[in-house]
C-alpha positions in Angstrom: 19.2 21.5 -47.3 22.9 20.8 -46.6 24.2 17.8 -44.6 24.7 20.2 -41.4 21.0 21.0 -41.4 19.8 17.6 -42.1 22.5 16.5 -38.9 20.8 19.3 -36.7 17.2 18.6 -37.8 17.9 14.7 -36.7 19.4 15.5 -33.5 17.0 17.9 -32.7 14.6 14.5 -33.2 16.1 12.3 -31.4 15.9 15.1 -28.6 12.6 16.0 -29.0 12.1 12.0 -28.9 14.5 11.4 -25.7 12.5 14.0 -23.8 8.6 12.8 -24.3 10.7 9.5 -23.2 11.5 11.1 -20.0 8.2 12.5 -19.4 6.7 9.3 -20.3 8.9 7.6 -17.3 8.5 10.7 -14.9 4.1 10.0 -15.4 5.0 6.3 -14.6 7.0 6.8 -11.6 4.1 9.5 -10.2 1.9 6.3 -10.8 3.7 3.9 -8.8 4.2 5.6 -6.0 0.6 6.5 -6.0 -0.4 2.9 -6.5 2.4 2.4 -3.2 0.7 4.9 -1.0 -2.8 3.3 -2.2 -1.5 -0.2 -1.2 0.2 1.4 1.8 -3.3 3.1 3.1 -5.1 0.1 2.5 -2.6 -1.7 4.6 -2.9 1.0 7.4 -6.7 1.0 7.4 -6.6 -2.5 8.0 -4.6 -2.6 11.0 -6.2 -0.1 12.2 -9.5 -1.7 11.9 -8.1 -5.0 13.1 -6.7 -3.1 16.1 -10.1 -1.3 16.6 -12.4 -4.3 16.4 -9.0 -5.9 19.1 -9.9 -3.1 21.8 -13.6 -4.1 21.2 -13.1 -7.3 21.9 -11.0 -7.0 25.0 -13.3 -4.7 26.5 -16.3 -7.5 25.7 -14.4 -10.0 27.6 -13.5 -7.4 30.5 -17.2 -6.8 31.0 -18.5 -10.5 30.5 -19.5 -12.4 33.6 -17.4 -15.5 34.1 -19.6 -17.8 32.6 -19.3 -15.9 29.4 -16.1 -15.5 29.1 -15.4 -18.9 27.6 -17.5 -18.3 24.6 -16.5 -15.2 24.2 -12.9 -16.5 23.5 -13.0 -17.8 20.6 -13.8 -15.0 18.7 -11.2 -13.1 20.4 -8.6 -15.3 19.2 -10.0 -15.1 15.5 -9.9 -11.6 15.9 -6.3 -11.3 16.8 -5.6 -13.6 14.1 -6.9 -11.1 11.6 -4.7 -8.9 13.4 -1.6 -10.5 13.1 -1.8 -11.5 9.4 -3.1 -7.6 8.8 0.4 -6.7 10.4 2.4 -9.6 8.7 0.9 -8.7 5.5 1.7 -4.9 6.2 5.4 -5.9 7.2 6.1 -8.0 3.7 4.8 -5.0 1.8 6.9 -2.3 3.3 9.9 -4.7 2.5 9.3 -4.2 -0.8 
């Protein structure tokens, strides 16, 4: 084999090496950004549960006789709370 073989056969290589490289990276990008949309939905769902289980609770303290209402309060507020760190975990994420 001469030298300009050998020099082909080595390039020829590296290229072969350079592209299993780049599909390597392409598989790991697919993965991340379904990782993302995972992380993404999960975020969603929770909101959406936390806005859900929100509407419950302001139509419980719409319907509750005055008396009620008072205790019913409470776990209004820790609902909302839910709520709010749902949506400020949500925010911090899609920052990123």
């Amino acid at each position: 084999m001469n030298k300009k073989e050998a020099y082909k056969q080595k390039i020829e290589a590296e290229l072969e090496l350079a592209q299993a490289k780049l599909a390597e990276y392409k598989a790991r990008v697919k993965s991340a950004v379904a990782d993302a949309r995972i992380q993404y939905i999960k975020h969603v769902e929770e909101i959406e549960h936390g806005l859900n289980a929100a509407e419950a609770k302001i139509k419980e303290l719409n319907e509750a006789r005055e008396d009620k209402w008072e205790h019913l309060k409470e776990g209004a507020e820790n609902v909302w709370e839910r709520l709010r760190c749902a949506l400020r975990d949500a925010a911090a994420k899609f920052k990123h």
